[in-house]
mmJSON file of the N, C-alpha and C atoms, coordinates in Angstrom:
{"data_MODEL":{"atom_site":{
"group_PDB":["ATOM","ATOM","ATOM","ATOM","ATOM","ATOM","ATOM","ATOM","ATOM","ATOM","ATOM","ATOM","ATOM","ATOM","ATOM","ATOM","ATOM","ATOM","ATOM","ATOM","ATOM","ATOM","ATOM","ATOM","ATOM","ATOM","ATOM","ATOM","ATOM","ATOM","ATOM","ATOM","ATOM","ATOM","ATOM","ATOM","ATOM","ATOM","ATOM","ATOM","ATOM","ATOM","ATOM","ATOM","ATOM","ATOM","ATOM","ATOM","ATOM","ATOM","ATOM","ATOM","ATOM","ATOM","ATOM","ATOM","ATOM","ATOM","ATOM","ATOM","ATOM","ATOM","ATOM","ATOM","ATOM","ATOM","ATOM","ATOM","ATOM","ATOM","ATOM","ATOM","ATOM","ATOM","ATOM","ATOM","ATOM","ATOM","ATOM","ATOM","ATOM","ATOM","ATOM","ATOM","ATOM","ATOM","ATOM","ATOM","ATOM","ATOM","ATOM","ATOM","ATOM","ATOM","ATOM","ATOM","ATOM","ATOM","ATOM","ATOM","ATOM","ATOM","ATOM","ATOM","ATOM","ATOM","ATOM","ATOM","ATOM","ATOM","ATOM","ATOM","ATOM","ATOM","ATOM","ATOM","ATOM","ATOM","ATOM","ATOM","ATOM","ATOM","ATOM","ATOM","ATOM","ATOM","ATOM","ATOM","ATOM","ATOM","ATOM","ATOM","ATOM","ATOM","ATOM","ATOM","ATOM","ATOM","ATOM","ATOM","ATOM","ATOM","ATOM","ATOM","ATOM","ATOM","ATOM","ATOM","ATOM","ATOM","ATOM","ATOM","ATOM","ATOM","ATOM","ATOM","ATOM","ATOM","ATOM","ATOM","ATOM","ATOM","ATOM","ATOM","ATOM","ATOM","ATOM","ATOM","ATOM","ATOM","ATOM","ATOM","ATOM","ATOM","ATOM","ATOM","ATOM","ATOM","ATOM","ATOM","ATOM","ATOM","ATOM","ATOM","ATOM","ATOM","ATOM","ATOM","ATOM","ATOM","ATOM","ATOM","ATOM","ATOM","ATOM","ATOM","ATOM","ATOM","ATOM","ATOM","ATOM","ATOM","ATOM","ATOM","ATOM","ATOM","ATOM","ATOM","ATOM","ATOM","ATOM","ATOM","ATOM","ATOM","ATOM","ATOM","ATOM","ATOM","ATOM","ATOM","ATOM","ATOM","ATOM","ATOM","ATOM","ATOM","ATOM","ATOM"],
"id":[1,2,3,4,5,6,7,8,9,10,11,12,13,14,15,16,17,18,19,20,21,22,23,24,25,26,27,28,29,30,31,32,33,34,35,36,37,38,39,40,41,42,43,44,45,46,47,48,49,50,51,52,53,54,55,56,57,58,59,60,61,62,63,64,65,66,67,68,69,70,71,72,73,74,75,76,77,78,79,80,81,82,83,84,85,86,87,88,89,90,91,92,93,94,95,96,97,98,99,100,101,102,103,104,105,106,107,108,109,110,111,112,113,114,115,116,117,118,119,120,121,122,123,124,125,126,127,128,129,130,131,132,133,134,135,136,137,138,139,140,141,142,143,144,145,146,147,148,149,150,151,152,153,154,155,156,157,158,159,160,161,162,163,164,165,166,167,168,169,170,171,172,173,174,175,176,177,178,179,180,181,182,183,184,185,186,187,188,189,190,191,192,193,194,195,196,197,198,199,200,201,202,203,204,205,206,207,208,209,210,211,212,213,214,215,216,217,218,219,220,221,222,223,224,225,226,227,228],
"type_symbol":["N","C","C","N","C","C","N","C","C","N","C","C","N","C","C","N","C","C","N","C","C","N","C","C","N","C","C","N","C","C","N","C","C","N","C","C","N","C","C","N","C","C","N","C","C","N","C","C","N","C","C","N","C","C","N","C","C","N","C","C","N","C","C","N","C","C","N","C","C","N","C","C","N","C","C","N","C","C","N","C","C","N","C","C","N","C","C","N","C","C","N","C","C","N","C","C","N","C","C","N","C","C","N","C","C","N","C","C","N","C","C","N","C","C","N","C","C","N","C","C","N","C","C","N","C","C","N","C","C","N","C","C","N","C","C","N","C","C","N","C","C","N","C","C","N","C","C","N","C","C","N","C","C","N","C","C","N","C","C","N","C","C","N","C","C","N","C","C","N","C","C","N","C","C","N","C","C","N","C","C","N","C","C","N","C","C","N","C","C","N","C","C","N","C","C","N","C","C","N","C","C","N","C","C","N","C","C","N","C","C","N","C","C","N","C","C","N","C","C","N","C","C","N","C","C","N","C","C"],
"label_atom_id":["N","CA","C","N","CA","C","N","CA","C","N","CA","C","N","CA","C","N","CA","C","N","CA","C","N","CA","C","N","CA","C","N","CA","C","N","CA","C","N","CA","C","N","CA","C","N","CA","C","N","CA","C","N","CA","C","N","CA","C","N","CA","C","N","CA","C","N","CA","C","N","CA","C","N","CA","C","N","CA","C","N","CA","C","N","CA","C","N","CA","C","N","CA","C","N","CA","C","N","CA","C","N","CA","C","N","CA","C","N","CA","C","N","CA","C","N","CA","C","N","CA","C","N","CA","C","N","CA","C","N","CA","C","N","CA","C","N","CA","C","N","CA","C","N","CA","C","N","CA","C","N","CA","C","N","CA","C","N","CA","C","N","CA","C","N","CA","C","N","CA","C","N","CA","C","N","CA","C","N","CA","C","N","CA","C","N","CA","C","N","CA","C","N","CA","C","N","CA","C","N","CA","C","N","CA","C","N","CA","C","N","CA","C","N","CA","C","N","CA","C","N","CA","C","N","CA","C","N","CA","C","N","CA","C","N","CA","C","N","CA","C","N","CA","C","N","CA","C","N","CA","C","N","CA","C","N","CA","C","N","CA","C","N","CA","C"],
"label_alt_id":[null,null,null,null,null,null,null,null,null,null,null,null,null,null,null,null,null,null,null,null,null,null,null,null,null,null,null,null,null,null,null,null,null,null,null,null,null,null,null,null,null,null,null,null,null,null,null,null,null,null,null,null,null,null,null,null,null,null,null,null,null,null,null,null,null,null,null,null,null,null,null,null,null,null,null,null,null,null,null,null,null,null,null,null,null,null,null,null,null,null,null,null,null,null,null,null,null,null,null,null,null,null,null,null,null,null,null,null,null,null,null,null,null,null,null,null,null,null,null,null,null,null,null,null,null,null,null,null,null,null,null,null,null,null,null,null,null,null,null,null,null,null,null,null,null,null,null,null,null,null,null,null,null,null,null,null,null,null,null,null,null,null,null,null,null,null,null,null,null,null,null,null,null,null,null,null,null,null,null,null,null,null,null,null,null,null,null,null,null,null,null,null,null,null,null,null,null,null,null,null,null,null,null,null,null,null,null,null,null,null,null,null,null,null,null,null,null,null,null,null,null,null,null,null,null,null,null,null],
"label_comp_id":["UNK","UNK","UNK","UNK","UNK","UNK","UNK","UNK","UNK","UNK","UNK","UNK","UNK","UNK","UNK","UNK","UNK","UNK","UNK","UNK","UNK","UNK","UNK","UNK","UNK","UNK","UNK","UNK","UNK","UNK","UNK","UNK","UNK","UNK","UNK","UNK","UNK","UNK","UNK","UNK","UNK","UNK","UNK","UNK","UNK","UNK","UNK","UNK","UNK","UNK","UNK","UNK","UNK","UNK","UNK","UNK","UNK","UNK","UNK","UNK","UNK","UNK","UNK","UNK","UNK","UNK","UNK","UNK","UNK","UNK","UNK","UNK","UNK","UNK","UNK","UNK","UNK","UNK","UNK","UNK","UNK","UNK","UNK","UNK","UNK","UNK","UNK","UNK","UNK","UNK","UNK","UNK","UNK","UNK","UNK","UNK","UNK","UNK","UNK","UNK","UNK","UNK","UNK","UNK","UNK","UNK","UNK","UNK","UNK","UNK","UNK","UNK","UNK","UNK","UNK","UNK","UNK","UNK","UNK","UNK","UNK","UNK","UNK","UNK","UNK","UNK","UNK","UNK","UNK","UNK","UNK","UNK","UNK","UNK","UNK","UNK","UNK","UNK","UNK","UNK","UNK","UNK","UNK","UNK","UNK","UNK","UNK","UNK","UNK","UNK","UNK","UNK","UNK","UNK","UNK","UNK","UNK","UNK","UNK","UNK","UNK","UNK","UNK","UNK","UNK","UNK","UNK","UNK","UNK","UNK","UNK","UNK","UNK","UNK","UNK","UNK","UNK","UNK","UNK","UNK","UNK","UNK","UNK","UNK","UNK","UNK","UNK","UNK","UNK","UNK","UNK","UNK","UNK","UNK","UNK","UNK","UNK","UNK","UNK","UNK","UNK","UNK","UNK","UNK","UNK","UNK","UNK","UNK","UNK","UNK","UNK","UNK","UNK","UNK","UNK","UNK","UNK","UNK","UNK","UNK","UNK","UNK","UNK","UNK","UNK","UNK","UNK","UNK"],
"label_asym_id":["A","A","A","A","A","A","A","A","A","A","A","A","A","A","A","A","A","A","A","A","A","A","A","A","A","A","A","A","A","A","A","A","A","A","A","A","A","A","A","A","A","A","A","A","A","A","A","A","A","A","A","A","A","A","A","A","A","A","A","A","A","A","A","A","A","A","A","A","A","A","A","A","A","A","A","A","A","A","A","A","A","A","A","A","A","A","A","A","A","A","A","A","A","A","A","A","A","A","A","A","A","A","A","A","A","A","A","A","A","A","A","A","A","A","A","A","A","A","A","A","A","A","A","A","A","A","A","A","A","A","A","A","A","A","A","A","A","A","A","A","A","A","A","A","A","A","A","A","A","A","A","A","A","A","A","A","A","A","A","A","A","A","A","A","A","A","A","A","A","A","A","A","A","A","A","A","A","A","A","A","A","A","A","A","A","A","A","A","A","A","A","A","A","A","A","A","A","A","A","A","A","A","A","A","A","A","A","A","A","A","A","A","A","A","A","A","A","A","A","A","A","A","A","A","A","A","A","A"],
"label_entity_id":["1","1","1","1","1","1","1","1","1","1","1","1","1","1","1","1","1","1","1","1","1","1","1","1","1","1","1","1","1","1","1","1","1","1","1","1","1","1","1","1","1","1","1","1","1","1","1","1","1","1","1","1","1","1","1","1","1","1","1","1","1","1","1","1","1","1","1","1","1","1","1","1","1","1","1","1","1","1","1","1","1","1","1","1","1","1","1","1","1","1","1","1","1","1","1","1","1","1","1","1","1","1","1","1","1","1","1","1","1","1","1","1","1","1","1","1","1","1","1","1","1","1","1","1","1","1","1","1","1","1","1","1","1","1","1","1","1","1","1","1","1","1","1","1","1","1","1","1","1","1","1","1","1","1","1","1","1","1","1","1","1","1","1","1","1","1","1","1","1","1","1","1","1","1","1","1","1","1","1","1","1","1","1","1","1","1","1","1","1","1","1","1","1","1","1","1","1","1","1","1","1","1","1","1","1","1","1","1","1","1","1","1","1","1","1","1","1","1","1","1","1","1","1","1","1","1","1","1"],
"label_seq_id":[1,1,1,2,2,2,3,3,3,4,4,4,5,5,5,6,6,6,7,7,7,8,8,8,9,9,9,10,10,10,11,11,11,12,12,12,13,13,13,14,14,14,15,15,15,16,16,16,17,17,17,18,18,18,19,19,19,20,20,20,21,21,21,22,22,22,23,23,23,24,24,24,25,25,25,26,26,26,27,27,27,28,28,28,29,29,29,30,30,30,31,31,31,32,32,32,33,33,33,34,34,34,35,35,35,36,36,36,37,37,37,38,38,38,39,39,39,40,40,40,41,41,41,42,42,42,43,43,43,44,44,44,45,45,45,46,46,46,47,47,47,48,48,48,49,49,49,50,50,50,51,51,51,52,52,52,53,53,53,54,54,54,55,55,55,56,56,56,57,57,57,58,58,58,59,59,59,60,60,60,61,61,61,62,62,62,63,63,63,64,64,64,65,65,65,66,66,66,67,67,67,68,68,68,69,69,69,70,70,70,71,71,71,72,72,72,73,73,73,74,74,74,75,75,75,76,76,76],
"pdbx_PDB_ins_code":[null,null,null,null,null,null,null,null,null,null,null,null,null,null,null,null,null,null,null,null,null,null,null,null,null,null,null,null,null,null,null,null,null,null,null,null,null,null,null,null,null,null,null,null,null,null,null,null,null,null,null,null,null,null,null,null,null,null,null,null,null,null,null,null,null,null,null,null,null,null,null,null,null,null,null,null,null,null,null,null,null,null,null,null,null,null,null,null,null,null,null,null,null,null,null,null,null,null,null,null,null,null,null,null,null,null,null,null,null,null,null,null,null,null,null,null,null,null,null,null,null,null,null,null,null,null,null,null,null,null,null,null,null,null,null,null,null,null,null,null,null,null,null,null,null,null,null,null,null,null,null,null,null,null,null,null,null,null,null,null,null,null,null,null,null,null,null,null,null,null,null,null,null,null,null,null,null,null,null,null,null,null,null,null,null,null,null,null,null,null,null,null,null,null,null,null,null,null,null,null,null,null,null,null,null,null,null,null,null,null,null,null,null,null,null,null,null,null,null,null,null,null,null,null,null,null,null,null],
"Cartn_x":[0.827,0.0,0.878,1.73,2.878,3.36,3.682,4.253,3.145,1.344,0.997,0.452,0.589,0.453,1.58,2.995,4.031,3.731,2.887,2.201,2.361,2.956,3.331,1.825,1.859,0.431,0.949,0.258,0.697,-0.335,0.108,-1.141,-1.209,-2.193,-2.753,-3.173,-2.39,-2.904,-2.947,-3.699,-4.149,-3.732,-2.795,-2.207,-1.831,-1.183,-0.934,-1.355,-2.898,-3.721,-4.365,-4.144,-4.512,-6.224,-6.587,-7.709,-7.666,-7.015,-7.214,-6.003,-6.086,-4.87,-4.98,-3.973,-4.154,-3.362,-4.409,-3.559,-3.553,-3.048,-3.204,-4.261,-5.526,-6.498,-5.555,-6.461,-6.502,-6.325,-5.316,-5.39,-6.173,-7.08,-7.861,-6.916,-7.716,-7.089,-7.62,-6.314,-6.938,-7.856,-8.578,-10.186,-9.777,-10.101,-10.412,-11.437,-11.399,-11.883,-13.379,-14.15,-15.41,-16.079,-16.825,-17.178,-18.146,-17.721,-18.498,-18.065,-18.679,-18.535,-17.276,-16.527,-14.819,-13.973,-15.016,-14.732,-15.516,-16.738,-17.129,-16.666,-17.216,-16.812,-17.421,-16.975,-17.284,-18.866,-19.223,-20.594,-21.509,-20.905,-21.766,-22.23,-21.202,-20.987,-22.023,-21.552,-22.501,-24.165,-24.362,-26.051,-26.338,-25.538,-25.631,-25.646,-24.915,-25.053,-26.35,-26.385,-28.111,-29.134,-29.359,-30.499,-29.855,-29.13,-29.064,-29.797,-29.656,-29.709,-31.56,-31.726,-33.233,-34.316,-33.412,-34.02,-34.12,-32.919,-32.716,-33.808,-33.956,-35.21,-36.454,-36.517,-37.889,-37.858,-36.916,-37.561,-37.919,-37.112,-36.997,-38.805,-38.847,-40.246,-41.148,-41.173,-42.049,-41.779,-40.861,-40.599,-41.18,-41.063,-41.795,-43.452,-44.299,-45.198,-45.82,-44.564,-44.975,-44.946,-44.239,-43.725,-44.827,-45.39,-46.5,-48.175,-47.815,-49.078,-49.58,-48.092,-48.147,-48.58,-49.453,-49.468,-48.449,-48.961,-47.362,-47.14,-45.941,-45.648,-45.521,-45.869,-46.069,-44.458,-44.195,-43.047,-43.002,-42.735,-42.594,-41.817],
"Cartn_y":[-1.182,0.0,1.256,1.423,2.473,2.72,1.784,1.918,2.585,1.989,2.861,4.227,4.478,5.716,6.706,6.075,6.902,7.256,6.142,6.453,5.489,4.078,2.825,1.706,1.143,0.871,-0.722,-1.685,-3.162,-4.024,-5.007,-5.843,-6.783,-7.337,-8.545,-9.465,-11.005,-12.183,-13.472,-13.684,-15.671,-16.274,-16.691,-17.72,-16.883,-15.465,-14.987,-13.771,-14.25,-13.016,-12.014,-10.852,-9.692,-9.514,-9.764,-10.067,-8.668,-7.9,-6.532,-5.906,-4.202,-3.247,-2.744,-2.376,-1.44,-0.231,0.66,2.242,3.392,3.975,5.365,5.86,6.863,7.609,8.617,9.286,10.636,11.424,12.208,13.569,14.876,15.047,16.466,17.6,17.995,19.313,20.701,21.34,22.219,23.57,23.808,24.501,26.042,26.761,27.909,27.979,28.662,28.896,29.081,28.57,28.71,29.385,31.066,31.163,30.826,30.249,29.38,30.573,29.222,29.979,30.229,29.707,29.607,31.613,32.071,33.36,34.256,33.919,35.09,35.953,37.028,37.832,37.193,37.383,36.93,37.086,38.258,38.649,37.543,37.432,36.262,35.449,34.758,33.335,33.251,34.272,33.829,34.115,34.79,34.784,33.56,33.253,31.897,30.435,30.568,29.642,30.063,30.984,31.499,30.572,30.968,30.239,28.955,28.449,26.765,26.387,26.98,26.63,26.647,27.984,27.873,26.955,26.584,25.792,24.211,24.012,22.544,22.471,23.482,23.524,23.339,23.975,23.967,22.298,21.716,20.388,19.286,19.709,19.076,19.065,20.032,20.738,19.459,20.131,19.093,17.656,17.074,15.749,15.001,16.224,15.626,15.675,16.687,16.649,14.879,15.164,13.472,12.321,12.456,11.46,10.881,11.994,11.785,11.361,12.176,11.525,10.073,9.825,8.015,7.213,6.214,4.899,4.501,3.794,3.541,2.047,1.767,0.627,-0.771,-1.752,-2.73,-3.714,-3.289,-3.911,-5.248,-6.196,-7.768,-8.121],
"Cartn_z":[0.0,0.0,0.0,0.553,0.809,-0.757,-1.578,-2.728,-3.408,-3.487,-4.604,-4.02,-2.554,-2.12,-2.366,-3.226,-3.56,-5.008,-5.744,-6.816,-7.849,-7.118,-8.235,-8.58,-9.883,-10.17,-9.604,-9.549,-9.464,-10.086,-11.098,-11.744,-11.14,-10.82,-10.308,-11.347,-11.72,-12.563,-11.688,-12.518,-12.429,-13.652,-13.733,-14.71,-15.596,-15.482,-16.341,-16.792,-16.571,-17.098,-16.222,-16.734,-15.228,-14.981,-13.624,-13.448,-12.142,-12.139,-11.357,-10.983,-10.966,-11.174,-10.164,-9.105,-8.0,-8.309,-8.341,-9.028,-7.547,-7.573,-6.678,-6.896,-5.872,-6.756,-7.203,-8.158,-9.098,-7.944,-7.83,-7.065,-7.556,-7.382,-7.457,-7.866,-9.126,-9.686,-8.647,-8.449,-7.442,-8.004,-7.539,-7.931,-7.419,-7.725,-7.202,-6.052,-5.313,-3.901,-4.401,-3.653,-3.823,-2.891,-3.105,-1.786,-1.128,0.309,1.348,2.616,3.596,5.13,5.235,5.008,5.006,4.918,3.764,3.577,3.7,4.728,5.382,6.56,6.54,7.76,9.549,10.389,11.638,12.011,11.617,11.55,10.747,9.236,8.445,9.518,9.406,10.019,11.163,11.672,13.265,12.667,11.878,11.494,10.79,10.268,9.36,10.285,11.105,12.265,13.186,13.353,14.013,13.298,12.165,10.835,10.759,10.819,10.859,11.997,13.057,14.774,14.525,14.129,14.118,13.078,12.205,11.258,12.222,12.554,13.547,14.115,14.866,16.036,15.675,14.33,12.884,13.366,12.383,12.279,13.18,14.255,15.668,16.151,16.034,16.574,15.451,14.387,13.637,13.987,14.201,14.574,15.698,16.35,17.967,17.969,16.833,16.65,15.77,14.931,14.037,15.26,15.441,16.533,17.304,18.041,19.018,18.242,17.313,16.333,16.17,16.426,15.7,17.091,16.661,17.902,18.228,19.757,20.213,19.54,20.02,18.983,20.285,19.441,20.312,20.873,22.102,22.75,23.181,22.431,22.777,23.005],
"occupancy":[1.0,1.0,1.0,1.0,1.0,1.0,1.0,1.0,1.0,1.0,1.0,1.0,1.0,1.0,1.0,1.0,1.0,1.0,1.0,1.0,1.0,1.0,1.0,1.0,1.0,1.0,1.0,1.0,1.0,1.0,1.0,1.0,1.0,1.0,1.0,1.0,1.0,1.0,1.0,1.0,1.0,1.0,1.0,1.0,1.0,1.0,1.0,1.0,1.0,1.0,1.0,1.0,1.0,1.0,1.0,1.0,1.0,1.0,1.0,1.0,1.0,1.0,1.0,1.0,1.0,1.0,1.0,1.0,1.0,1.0,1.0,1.0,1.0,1.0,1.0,1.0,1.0,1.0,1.0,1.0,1.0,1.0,1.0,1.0,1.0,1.0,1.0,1.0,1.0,1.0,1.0,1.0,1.0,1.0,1.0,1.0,1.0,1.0,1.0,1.0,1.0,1.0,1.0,1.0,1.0,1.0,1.0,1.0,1.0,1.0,1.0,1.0,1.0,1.0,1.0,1.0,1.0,1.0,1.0,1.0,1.0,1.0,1.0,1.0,1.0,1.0,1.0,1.0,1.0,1.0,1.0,1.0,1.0,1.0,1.0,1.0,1.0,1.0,1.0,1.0,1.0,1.0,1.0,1.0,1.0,1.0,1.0,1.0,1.0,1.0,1.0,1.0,1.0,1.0,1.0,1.0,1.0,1.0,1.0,1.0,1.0,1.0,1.0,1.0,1.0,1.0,1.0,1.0,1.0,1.0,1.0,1.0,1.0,1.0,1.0,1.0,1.0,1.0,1.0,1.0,1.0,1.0,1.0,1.0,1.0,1.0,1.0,1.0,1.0,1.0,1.0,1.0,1.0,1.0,1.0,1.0,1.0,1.0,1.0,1.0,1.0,1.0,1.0,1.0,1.0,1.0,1.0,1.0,1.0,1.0,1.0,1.0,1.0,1.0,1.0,1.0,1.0,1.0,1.0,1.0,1.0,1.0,1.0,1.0,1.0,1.0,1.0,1.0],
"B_iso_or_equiv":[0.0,0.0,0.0,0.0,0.0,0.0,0.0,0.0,0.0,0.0,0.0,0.0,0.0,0.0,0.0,0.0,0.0,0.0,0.0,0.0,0.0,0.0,0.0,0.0,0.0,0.0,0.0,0.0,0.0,0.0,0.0,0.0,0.0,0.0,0.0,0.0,0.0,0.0,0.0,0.0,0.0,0.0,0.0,0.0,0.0,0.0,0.0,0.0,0.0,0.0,0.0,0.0,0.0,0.0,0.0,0.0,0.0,0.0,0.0,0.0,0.0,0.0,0.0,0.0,0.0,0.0,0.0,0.0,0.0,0.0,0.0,0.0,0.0,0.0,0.0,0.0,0.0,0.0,0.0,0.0,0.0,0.0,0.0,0.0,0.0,0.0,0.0,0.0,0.0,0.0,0.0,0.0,0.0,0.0,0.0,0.0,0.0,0.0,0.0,0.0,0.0,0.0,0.0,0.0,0.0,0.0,0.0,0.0,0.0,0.0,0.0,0.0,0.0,0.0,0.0,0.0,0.0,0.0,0.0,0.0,0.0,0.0,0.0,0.0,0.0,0.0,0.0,0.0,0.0,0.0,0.0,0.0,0.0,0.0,0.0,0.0,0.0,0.0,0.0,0.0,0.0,0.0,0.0,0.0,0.0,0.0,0.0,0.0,0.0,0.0,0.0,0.0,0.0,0.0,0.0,0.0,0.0,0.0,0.0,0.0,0.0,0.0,0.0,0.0,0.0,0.0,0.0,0.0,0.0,0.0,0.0,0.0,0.0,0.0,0.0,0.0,0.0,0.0,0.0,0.0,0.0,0.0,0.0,0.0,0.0,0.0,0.0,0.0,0.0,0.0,0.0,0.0,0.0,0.0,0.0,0.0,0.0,0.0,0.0,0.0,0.0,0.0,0.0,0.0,0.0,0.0,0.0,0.0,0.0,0.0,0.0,0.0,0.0,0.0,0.0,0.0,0.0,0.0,0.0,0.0,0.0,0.0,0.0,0.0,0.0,0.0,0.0,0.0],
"pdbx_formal_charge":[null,null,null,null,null,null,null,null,null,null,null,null,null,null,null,null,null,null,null,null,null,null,null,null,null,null,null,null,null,null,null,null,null,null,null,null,null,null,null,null,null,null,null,null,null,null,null,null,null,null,null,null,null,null,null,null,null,null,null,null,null,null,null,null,null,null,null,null,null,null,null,null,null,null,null,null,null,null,null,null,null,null,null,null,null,null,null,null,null,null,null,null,null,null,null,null,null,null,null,null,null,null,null,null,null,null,null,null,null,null,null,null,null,null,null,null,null,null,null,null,null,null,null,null,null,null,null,null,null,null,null,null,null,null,null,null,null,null,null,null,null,null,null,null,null,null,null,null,null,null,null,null,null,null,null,null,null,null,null,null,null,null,null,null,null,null,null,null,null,null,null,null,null,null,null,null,null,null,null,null,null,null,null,null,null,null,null,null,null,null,null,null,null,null,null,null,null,null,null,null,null,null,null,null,null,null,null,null,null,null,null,null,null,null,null,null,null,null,null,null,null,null,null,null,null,null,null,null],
"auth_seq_id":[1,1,1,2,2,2,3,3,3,4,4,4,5,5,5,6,6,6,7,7,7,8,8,8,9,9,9,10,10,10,11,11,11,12,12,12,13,13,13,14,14,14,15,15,15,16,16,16,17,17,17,18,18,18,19,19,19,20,20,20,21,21,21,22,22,22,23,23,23,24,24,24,25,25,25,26,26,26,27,27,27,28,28,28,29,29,29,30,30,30,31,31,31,32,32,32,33,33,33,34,34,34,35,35,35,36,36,36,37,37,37,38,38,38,39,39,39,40,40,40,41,41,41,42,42,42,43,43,43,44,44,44,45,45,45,46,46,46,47,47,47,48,48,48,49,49,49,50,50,50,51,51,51,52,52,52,53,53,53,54,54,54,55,55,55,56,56,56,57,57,57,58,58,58,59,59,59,60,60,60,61,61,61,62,62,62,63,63,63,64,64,64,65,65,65,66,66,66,67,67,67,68,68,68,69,69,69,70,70,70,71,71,71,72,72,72,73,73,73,74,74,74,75,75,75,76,76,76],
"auth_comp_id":["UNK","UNK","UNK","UNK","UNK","UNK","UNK","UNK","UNK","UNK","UNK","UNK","UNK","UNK","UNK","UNK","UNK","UNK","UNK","UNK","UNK","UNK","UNK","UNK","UNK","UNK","UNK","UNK","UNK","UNK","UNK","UNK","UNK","UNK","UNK","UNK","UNK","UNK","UNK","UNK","UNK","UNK","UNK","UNK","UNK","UNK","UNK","UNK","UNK","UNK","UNK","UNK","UNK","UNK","UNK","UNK","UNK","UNK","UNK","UNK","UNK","UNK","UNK","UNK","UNK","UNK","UNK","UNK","UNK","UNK","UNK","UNK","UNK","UNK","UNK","UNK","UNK","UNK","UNK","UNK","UNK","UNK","UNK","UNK","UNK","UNK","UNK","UNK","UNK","UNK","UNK","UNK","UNK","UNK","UNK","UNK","UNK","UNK","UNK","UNK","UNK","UNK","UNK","UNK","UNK","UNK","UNK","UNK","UNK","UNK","UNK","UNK","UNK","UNK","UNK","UNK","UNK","UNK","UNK","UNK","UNK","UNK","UNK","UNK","UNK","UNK","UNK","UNK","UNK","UNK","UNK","UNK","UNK","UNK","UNK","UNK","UNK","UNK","UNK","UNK","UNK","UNK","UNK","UNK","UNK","UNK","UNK","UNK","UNK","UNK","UNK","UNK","UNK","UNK","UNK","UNK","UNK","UNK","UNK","UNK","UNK","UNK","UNK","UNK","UNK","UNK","UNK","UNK","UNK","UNK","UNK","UNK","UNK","UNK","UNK","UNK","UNK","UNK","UNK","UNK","UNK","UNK","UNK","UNK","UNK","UNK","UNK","UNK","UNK","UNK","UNK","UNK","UNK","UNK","UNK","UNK","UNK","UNK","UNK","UNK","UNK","UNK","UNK","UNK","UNK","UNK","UNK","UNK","UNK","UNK","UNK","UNK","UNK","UNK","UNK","UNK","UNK","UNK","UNK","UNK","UNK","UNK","UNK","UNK","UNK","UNK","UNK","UNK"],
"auth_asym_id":["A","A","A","A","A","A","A","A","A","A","A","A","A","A","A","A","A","A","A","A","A","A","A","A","A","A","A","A","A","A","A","A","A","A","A","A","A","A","A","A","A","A","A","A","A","A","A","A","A","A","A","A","A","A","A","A","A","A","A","A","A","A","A","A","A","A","A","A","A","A","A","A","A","A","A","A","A","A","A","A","A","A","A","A","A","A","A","A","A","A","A","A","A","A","A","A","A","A","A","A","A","A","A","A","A","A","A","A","A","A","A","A","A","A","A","A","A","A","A","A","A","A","A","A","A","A","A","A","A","A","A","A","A","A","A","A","A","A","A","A","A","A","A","A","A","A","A","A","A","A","A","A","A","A","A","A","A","A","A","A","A","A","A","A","A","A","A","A","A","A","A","A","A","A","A","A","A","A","A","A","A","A","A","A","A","A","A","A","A","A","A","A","A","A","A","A","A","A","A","A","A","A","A","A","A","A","A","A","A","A","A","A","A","A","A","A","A","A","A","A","A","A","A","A","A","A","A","A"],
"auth_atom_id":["N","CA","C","N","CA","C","N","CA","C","N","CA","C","N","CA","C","N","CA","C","N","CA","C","N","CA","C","N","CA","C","N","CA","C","N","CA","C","N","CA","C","N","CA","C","N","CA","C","N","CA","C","N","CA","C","N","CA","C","N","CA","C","N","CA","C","N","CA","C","N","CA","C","N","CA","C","N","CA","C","N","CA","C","N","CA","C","N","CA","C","N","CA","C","N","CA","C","N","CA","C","N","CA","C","N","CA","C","N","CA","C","N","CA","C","N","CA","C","N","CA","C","N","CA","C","N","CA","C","N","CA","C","N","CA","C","N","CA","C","N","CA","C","N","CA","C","N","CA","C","N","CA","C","N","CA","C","N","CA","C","N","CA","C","N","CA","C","N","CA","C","N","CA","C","N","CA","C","N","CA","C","N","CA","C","N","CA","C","N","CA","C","N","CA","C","N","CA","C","N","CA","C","N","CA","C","N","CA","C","N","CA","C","N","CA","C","N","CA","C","N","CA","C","N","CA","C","N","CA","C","N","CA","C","N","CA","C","N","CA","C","N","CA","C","N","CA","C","N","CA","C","N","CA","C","N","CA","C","N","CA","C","N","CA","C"],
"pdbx_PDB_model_num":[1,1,1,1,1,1,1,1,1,1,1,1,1,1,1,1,1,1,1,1,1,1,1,1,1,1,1,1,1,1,1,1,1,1,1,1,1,1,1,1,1,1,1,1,1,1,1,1,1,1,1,1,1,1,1,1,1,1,1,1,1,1,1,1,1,1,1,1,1,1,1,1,1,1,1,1,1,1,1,1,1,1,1,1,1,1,1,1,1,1,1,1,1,1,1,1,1,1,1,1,1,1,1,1,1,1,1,1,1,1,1,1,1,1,1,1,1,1,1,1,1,1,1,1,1,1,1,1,1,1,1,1,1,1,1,1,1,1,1,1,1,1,1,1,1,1,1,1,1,1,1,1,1,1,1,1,1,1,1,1,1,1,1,1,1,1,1,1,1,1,1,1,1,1,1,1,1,1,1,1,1,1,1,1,1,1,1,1,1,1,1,1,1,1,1,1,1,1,1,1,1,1,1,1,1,1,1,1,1,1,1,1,1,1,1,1,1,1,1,1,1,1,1,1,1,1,1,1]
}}}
């Protein structure tokens, strides 16, 4: 494993014939920065983490409403 993590391929045969290749992955071409939370200001972030927090709670809330809706379930 060390070897094809340095980047060497190795064939695998049965009688000869190659029945599977162990290659390194593809290293990712590097991308230009995409903007995310990563490059907001301190201010963003924390409103953006606010509205996640309150959305959580959104569904939480609905969940516990489904939840209770349902019959209870039979414990054997």
């Amino acid at each position: 494993m060390a070897a094809v993590e340095r980047g060497e391929a190795f064939c695998i045969t049965r009688r000869g014939q190659e029945v599977a290749r162990l290659t390194p992955s593809p290293t990712p071409e590097p991308t230009a920065k995409s903007p995310g939370v990563q490059n907001r200001l301190p201010a963003e972030k924390a409103a953006l983490a606010a509205s996640l927090g309150e959305r959580v709670r959104q569904l939480e809330a609905r969940l516990d409403k489904l939840s209770s809706a349902l019959p209870p379930t039979d414990q054997r």
